[in-house]
KOLBAMI-978483 format. One record per residue (C-alpha): residue in three letters; residue number from 1; chain; x, y, z. Coordinates in nm, 2 decimals, decimal comma. Example, Ala and Ser with C-alpha at 12.3 -4.5 7.8 and 13.67 -1.06 7.14 Angstrom:
2
[r "ALA" 1 "A" [1,23 -0,45 0,78]],
[r "SER" 2 "A" [1,37 -0,11 0,71]],
***
This chain:
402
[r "UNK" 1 "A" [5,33 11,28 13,99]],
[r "UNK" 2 "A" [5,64 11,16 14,12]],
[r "UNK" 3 "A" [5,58 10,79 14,33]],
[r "UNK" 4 "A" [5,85 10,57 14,55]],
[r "UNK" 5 "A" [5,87 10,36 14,21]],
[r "UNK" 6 "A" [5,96 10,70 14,05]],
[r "UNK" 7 "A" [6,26 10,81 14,30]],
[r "UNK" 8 "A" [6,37 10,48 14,32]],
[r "UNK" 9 "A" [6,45 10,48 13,96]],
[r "UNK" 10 "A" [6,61 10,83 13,94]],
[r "UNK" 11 "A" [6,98 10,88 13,88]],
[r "UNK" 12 "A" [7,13 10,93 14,23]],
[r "UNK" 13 "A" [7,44 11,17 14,25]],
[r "UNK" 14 "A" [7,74 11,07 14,52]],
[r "UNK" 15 "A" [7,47 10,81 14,65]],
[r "UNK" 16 "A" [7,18 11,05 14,70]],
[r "UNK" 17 "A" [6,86 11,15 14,48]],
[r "UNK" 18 "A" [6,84 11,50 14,32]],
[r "UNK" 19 "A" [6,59 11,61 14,58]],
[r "UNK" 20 "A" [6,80 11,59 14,89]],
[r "UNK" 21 "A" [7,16 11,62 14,72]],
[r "UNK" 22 "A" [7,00 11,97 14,60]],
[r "UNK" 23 "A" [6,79 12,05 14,93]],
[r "UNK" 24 "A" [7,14 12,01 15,11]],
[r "UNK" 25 "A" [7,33 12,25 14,91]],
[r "UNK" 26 "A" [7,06 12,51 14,95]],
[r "UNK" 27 "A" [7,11 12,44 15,34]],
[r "UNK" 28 "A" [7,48 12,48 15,25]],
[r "UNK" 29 "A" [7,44 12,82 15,11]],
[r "UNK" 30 "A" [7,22 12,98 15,35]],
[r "UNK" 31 "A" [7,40 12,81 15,66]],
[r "UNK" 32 "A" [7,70 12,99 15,52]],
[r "UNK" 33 "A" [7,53 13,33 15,58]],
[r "UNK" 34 "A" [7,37 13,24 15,85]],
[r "UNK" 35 "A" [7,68 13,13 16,04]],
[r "UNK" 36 "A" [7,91 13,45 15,90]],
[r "UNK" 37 "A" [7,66 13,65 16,10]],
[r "UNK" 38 "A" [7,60 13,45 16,43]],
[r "UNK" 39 "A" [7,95 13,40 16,49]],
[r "UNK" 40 "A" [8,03 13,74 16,55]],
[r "UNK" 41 "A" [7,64 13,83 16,65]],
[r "UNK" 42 "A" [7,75 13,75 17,05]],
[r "UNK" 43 "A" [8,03 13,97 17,02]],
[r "UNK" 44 "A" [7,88 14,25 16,79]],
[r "UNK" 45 "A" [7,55 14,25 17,05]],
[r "UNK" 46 "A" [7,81 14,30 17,33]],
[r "UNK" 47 "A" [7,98 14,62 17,18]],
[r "UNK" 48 "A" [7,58 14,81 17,12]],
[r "UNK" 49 "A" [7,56 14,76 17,45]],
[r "UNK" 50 "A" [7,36 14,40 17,49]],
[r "UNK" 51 "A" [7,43 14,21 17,84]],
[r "UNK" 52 "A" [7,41 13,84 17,85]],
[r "UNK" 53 "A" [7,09 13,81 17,95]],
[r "UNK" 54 "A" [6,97 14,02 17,68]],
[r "UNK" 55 "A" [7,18 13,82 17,46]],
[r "UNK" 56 "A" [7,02 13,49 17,58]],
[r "UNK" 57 "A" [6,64 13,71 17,55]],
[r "UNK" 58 "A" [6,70 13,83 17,20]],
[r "UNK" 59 "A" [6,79 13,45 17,06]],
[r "UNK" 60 "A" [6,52 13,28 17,28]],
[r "UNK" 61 "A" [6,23 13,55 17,18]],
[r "UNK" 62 "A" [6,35 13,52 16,82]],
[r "UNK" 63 "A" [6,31 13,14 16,77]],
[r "UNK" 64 "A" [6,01 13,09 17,02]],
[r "UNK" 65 "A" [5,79 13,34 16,89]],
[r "UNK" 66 "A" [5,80 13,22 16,51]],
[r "UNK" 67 "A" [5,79 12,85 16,65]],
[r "UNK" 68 "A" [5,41 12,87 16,55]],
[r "UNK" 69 "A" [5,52 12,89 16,20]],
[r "UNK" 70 "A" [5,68 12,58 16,22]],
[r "UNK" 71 "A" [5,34 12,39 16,29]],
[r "UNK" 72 "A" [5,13 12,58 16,02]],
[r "UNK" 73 "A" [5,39 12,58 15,75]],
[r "UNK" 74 "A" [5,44 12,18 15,82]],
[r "UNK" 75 "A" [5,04 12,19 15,83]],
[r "UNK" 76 "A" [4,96 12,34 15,55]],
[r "UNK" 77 "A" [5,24 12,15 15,30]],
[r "UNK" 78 "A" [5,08 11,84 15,40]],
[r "UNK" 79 "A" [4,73 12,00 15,35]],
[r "UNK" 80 "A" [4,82 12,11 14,95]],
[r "UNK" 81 "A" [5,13 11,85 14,90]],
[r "UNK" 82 "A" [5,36 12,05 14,82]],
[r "UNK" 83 "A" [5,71 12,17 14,99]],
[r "UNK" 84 "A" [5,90 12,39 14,70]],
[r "UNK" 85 "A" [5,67 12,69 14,78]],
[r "UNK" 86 "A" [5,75 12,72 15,14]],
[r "UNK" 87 "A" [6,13 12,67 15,11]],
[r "UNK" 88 "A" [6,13 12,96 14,89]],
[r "UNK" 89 "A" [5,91 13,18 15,08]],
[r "UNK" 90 "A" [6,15 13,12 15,39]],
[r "UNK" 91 "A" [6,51 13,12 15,18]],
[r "UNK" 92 "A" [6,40 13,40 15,01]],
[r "UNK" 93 "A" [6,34 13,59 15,35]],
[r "UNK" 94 "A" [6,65 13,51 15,53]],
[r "UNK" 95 "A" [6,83 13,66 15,16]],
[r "UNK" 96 "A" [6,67 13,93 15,22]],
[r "UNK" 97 "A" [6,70 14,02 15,59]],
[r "UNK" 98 "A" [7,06 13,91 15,63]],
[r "UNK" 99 "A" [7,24 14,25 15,48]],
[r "UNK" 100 "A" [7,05 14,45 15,66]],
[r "UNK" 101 "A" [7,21 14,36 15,98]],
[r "UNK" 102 "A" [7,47 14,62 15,84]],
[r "UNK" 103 "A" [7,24 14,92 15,94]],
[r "UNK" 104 "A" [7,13 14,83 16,29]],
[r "UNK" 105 "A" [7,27 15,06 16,61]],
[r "UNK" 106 "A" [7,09 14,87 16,89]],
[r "UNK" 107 "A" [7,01 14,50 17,07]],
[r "UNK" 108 "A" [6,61 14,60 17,04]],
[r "UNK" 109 "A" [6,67 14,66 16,60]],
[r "UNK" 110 "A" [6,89 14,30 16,65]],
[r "UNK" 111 "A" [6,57 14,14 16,77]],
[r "UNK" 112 "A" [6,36 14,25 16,54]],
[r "UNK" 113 "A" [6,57 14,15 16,23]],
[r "UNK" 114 "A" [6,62 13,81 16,42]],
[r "UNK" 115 "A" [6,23 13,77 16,45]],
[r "UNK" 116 "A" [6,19 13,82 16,11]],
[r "UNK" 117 "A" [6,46 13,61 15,97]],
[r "UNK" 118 "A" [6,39 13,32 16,19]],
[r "UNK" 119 "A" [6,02 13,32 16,12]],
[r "UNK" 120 "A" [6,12 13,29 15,74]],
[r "UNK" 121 "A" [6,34 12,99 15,91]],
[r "UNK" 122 "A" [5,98 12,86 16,02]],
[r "UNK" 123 "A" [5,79 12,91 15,70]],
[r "UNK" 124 "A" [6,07 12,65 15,52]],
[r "UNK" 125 "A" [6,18 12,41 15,77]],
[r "UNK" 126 "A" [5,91 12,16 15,81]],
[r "UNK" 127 "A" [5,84 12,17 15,47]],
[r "UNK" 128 "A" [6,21 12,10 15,39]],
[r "UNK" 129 "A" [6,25 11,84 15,63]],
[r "UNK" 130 "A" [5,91 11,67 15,47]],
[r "UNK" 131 "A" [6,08 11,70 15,11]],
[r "UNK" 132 "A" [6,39 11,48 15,23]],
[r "UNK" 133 "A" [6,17 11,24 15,39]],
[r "UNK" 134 "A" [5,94 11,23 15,09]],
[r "UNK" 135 "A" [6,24 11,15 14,86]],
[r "UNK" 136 "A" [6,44 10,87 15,08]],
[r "UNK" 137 "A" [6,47 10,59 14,91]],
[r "UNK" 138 "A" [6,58 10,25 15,01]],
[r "UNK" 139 "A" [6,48 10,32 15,42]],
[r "UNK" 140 "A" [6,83 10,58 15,39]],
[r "UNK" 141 "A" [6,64 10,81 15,66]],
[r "UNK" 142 "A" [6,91 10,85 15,88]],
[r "UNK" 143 "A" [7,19 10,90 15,58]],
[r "UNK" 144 "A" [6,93 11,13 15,40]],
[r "UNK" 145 "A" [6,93 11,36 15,71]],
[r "UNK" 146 "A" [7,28 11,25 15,76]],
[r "UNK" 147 "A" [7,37 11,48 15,46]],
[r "UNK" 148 "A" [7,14 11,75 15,52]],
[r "UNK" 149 "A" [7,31 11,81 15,87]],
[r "UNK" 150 "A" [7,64 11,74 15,71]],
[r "UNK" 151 "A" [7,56 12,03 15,43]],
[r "UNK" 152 "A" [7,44 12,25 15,70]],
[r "UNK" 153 "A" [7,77 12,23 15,89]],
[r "UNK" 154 "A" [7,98 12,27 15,56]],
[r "UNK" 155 "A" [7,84 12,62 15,53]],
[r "UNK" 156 "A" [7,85 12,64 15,94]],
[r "UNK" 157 "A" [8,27 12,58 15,85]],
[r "UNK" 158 "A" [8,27 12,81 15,55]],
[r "UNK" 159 "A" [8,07 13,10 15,72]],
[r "UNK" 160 "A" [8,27 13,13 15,99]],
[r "UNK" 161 "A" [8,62 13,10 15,78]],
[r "UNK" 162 "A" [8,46 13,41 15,61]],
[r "UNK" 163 "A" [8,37 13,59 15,91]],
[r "UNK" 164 "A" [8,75 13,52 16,07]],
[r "UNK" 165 "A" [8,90 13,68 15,77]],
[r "UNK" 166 "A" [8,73 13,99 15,72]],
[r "UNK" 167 "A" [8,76 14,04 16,09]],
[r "UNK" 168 "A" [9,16 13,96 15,98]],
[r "UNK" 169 "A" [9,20 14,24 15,69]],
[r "UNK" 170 "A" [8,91 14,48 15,90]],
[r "UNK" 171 "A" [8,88 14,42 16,24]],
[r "UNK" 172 "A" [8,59 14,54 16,43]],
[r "UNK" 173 "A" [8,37 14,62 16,14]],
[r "UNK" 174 "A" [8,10 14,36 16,19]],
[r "UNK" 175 "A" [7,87 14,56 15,92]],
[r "UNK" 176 "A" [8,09 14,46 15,65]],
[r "UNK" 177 "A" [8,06 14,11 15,76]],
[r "UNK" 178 "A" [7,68 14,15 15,73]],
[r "UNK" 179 "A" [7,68 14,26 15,38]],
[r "UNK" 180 "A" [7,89 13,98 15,27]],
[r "UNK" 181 "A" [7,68 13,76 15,41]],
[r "UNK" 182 "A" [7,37 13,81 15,17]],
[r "UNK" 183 "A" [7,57 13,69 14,87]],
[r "UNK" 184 "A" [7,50 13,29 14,96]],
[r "UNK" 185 "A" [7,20 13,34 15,06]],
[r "UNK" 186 "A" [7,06 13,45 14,74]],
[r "UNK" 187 "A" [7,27 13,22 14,56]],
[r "UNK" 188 "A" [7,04 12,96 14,77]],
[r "UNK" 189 "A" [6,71 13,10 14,58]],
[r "UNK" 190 "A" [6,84 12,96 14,23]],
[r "UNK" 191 "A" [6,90 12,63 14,33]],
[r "UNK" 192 "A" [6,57 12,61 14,51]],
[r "UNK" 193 "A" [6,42 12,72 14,18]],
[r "UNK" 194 "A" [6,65 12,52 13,92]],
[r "UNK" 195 "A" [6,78 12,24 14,12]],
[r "UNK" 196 "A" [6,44 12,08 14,37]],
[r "UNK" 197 "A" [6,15 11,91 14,22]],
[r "UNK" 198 "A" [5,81 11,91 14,41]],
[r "UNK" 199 "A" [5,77 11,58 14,58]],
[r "UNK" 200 "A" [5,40 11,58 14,51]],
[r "UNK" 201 "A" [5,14 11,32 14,69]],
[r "UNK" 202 "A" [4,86 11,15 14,62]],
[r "UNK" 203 "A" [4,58 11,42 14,64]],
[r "UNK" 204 "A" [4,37 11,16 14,78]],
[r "UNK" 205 "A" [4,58 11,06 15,08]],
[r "UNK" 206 "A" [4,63 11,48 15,19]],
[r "UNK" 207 "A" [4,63 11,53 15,54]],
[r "UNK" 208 "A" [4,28 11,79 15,59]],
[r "UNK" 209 "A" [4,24 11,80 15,95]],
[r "UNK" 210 "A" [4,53 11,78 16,24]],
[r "UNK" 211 "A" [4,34 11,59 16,52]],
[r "UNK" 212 "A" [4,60 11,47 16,79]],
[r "UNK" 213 "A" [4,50 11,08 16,80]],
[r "UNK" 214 "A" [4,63 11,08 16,40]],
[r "UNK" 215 "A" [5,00 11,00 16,54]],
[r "UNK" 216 "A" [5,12 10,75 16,74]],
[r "UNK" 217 "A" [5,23 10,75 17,15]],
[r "UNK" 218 "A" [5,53 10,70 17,07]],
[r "UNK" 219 "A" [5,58 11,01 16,90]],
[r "UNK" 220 "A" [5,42 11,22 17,21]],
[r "UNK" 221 "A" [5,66 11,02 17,43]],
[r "UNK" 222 "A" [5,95 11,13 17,22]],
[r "UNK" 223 "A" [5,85 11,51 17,24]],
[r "UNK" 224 "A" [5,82 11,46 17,55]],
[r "UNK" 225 "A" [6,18 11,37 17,56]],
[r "UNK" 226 "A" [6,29 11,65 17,32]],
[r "UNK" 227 "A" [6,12 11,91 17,55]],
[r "UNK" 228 "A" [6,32 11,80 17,85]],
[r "UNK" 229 "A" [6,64 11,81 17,66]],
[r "UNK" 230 "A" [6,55 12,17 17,48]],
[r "UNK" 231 "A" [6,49 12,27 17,81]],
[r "UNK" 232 "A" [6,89 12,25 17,95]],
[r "UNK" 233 "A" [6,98 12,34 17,54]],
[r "UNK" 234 "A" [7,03 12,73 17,56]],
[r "UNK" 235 "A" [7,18 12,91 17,25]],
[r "UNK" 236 "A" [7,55 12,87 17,14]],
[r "UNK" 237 "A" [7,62 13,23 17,18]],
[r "UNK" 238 "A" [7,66 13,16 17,56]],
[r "UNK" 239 "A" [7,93 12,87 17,46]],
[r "UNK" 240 "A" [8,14 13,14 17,26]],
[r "UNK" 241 "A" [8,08 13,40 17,50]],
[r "UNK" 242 "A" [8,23 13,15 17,74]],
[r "UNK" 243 "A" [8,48 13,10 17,51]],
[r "UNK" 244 "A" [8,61 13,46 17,53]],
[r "UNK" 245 "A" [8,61 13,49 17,86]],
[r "UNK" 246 "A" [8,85 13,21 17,90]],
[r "UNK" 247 "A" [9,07 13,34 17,69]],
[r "UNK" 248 "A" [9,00 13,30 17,32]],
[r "UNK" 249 "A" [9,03 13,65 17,11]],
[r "UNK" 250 "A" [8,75 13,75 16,93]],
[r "UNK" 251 "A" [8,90 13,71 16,59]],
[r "UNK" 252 "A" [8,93 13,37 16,65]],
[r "UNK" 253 "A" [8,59 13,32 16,83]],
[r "UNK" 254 "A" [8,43 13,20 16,49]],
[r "UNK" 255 "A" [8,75 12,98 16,47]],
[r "UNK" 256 "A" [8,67 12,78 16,75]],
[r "UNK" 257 "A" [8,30 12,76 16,67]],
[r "UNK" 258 "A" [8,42 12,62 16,34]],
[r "UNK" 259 "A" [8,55 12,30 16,49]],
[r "UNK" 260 "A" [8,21 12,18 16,60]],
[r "UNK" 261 "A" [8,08 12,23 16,22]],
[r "UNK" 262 "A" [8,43 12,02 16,12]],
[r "UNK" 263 "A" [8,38 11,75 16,34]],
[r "UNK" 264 "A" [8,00 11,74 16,28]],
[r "UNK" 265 "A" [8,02 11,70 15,87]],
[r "UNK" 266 "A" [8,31 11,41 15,90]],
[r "UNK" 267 "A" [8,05 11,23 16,10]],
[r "UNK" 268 "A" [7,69 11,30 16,04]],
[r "UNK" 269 "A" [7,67 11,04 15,71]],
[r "UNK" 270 "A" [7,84 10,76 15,91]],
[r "UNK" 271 "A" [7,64 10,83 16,24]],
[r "UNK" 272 "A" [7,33 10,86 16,00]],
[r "UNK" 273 "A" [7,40 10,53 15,82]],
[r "UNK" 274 "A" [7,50 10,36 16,14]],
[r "UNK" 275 "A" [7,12 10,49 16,31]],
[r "UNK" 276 "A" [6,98 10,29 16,03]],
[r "UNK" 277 "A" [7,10 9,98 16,09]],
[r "UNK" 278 "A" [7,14 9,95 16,46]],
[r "UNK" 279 "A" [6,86 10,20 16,57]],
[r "UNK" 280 "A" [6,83 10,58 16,61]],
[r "UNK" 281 "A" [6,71 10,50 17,00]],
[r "UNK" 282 "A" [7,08 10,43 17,02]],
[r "UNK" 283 "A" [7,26 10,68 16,87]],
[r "UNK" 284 "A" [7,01 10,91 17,06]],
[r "UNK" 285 "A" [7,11 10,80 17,39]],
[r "UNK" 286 "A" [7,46 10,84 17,31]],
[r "UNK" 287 "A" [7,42 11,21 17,17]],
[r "UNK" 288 "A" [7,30 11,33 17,51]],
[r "UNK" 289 "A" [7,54 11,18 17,73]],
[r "UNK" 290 "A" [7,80 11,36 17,51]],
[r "UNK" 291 "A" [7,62 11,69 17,55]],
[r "UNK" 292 "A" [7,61 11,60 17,95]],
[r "UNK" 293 "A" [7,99 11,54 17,92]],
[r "UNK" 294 "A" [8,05 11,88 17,68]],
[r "UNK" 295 "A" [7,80 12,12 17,87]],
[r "UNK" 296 "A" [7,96 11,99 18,21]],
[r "UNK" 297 "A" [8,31 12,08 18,08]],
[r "UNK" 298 "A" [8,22 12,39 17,99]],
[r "UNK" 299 "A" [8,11 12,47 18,34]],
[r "UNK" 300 "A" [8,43 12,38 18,50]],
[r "UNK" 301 "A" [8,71 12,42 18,28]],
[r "UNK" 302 "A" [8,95 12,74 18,24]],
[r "UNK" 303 "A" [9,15 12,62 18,00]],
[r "UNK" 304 "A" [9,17 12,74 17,60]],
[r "UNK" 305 "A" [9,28 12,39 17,54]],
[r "UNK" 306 "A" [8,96 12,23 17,69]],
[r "UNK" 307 "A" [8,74 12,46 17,55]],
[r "UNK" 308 "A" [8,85 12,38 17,16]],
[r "UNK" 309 "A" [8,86 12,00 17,34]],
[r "UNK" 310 "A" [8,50 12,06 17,44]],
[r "UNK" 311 "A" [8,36 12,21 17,08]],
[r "UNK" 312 "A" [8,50 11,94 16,87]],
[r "UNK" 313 "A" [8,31 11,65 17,13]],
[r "UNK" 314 "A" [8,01 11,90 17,10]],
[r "UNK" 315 "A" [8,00 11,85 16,74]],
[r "UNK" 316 "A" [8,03 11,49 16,81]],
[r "UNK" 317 "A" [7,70 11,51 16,97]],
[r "UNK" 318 "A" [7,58 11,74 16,70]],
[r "UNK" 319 "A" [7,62 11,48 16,44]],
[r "UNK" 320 "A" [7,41 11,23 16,70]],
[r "UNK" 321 "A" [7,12 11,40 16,75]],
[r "UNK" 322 "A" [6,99 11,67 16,50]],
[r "UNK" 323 "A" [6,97 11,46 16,21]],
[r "UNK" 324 "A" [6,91 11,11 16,39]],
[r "UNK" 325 "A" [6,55 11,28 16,58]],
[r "UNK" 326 "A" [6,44 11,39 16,23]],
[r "UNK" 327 "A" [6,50 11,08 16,10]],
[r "UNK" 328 "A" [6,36 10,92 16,39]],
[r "UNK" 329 "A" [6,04 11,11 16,33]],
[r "UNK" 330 "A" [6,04 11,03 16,00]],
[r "UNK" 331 "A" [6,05 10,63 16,05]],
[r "UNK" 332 "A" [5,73 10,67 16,29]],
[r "UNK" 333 "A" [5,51 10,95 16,08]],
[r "UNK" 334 "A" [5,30 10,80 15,78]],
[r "UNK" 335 "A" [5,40 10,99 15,49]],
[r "UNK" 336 "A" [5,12 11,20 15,42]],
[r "UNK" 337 "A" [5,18 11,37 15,78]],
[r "UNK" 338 "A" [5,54 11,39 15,81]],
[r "UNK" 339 "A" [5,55 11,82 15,73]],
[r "UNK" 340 "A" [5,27 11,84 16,04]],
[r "UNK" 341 "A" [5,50 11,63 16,24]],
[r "UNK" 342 "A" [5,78 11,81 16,19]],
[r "UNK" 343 "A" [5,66 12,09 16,24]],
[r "UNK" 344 "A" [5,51 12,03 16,55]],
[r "UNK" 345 "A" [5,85 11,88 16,67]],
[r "UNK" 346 "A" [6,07 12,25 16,51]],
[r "UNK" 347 "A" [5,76 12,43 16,67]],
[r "UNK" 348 "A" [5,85 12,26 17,03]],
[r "UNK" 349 "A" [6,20 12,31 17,03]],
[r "UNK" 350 "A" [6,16 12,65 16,90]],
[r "UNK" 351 "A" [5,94 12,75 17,18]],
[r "UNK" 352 "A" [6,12 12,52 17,46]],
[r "UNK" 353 "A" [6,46 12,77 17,36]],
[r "UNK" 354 "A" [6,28 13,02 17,48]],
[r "UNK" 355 "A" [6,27 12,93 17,90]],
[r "UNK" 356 "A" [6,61 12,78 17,81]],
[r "UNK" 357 "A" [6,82 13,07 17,66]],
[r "UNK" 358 "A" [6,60 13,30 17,98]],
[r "UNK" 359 "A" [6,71 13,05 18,23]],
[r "UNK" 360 "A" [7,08 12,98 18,11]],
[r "UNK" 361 "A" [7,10 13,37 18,02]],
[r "UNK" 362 "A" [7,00 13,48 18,41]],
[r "UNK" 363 "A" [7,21 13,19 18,60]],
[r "UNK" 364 "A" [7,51 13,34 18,39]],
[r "UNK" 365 "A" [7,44 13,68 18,50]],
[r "UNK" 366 "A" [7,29 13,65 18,84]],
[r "UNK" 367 "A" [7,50 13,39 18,97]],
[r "UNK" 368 "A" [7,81 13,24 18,78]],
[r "UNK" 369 "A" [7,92 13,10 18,44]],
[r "UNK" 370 "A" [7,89 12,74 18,54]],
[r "UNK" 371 "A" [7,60 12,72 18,65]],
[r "UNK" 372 "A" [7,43 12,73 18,34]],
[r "UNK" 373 "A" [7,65 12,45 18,21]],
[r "UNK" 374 "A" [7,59 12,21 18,54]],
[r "UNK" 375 "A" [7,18 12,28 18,43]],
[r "UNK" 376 "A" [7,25 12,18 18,06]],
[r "UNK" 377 "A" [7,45 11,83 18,17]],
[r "UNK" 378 "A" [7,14 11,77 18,41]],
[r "UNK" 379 "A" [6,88 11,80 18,17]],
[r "UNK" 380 "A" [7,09 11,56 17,90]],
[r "UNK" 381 "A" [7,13 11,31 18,14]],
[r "UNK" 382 "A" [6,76 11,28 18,24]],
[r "UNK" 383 "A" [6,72 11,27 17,84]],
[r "UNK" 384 "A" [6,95 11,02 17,79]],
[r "UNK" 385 "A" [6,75 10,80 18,11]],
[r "UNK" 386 "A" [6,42 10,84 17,94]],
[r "UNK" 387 "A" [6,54 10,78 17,58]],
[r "UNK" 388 "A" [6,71 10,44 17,74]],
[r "UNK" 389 "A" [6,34 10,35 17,94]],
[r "UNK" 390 "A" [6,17 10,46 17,57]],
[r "UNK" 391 "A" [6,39 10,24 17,39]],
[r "UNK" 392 "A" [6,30 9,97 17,59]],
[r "UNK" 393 "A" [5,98 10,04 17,63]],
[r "UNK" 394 "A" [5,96 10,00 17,27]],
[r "UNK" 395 "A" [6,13 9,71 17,19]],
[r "UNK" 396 "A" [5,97 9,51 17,44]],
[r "UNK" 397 "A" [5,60 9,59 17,26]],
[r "UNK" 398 "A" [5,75 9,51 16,94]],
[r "UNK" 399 "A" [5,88 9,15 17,06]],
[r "UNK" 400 "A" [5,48 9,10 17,22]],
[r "UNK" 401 "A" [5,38 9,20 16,83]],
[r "UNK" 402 "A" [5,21 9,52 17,00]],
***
């Protein structure tokens, strides 16, 4: 059984321990796929006939409706200690789903592959998450998920690079793309099996039974938070389908998307160290007024200029948030709970995308591409007011010894 003493004596590669060094570059992998086929998804959706709103429905029913999975699969690792299992349950089903985007003629096929491959996404990410968490050393939470976000963004740069050429050397033929795009993903498999050790736990310290006053107010408080954020936080495909229709080609759609991932690896480690020793309440409240600024921008701006402006500040906020709540939830979350907890936390903003990509999808539709945008900005700022009260709120017990 591997303890803290145990991980805190382990060789550590470029700063990090074998567990999360390895547990990024399997994010790397699969990211790549993932990203060589959602950075032309909007567009390939569009040409089998897909409208926006059915766009925004397809993404929002595919992550809400395996959300559950988040919550059981966190659950259940916690339940049998154990994380490896899960991760390759869920890798191994994205590897396999992935290619066959390559056959499908219509939205309704689309949503049923997506289903499936995100509900794989649920079976591994709680566990995942409770893997890094389990194998920080030294209080690094924020640089551990630091890296993890920064390895996810390195394959979000080197999927869409891929997807950009072979639209280069075979336009249009968004099948081929598909194909391709297995080849990381089961490359991901191996290094699941041959690279990650099981972060085991004391078997007398397993979490059985989930009863809801086992975690602390705080951590309701912050979902609450997270759900009021999600809420304005509508899938990306709307941002590059924005991005077209203000002038950017298609071939260089994935282009643009790519500066996000760019600006979000440079800065994820240092934004991650920097939460630890100043506070992730902070960085937090930072990250949504950046989202405020980008999703505002996006809702007035006409220019091609602004728009590649706007995605490198949105991967600004990228590097702010995604990482930094994890490892927020991490600090607060006695270890033998952490896969529960973050599952229940994937499981809300899975289900929360839902109402968001709906909403954001009919406003673009029904009345005009800002408007969705102006809702977005709203609903970061309120975050970013209730993250400022929370902090506060928090420090202040803290100082009373509460």
């Amino acid at each position: 059984m591997r303890t803290k003493s145990n991980l805190n004596k382990e060789k550590r590669f470029f700063g990090f321990n074998r567990n999360i060094l390895f547990t990024g570059l399997t994010s790397f992998l699969t990211d790549t796929s993932v990203k060589m086929v959602y950075s032309v998804m909007p567009m390939f959706l569009l040409s089998i006939g897909a409208s926006k709103t059915s766009l925004s429905l397809i993404e929002g029913i595919a992550e809400s409706t395996a959300a559950l999975v988040k919550t059981l699969s966190g659950f259940w690792s916690d339940k049998i200690g154990k994380n490896k299992p899960f991760m390759l349950i869920g890798y191994g089903i994205s590897a396999i789903i992935i290619p066959l985007y390559s056959f499908v003629i219509s939205p309704l096929q689309v949503l049923y592959l997506r289903f499936i491959e995100r509900f794989g996404k649920g079976i591994r990410t709680a566990p995942r998450d409770s893997l890094i968490a389990g194998s920080v050393t030294n209080g690094e939470t924020g640089k551990s998920f630091g890296l993890q976000k920064a390895m996810d963004n390195s394959g979000a740069i080197v999927g869409p690079l891929a997807a950009f050429a072979l639209l280069i050397f075979y336009p249009g033929d968004y099948k081929r793309i598909f194909l391709f795009a297995g080849i990381p993903a089961i490359l991901s498999i191996f290094v699941i099996i041959f690279g990650i050790k099981e972060a085991k736990k004391n078997k007398e310290s397993l979490f059985k039974k989930f009863h809801f006053k086992d975690f602390p107010r705080k951590y309701y408080l912050f979902l609450i938070i997270v759900f009021v954020f999600t809420l304005g936080n509508s899938t990306d495909a709307l941002l590059m389908v924005k991005a077209n229709e203000v002038g950017v080609k298609v071939a260089f759609i994935p282009l643009v998307y790519l500066v996000t991932s760019i600006v979000s690896v440079l800065l994820a480690i240092p934004i991650g160290s920097l939460s630890d020793r100043i506070g992730k309440e902070k960085i937090l409240i930072a990250g949504f007024l950046i989202y405020a600024i980008v999703y505002y921008g996006f809702g007035v701006t006409g220019s091609v200029i602004a728009i590649v402006l706007l995605f490198a500040l949105y991967g600004l906020y990228s590097a702010a948030t995604d990482g930094i709540q994890k490892a927020f939830i991490s600090d607060i979350i006695d270890d033998n709970k952490k896969g529960t907890a973050m599952g229940i936390y994937n499981a809300l903003i899975g289900i929360t995308l839902l109402p968001a990509s709906l909403i954001a999808g009919l406003l673009y539709d029904k009345v005009n591409s800002g408007v969705p945008f102006y809702f977005g900005a709203a609903t970061a700022l309120i975050s970013a007011v209730l993250m400022f009260f929370f902090a506060r709120d928090t420090k202040i017990k803290a100082l009373n010894g509460q």
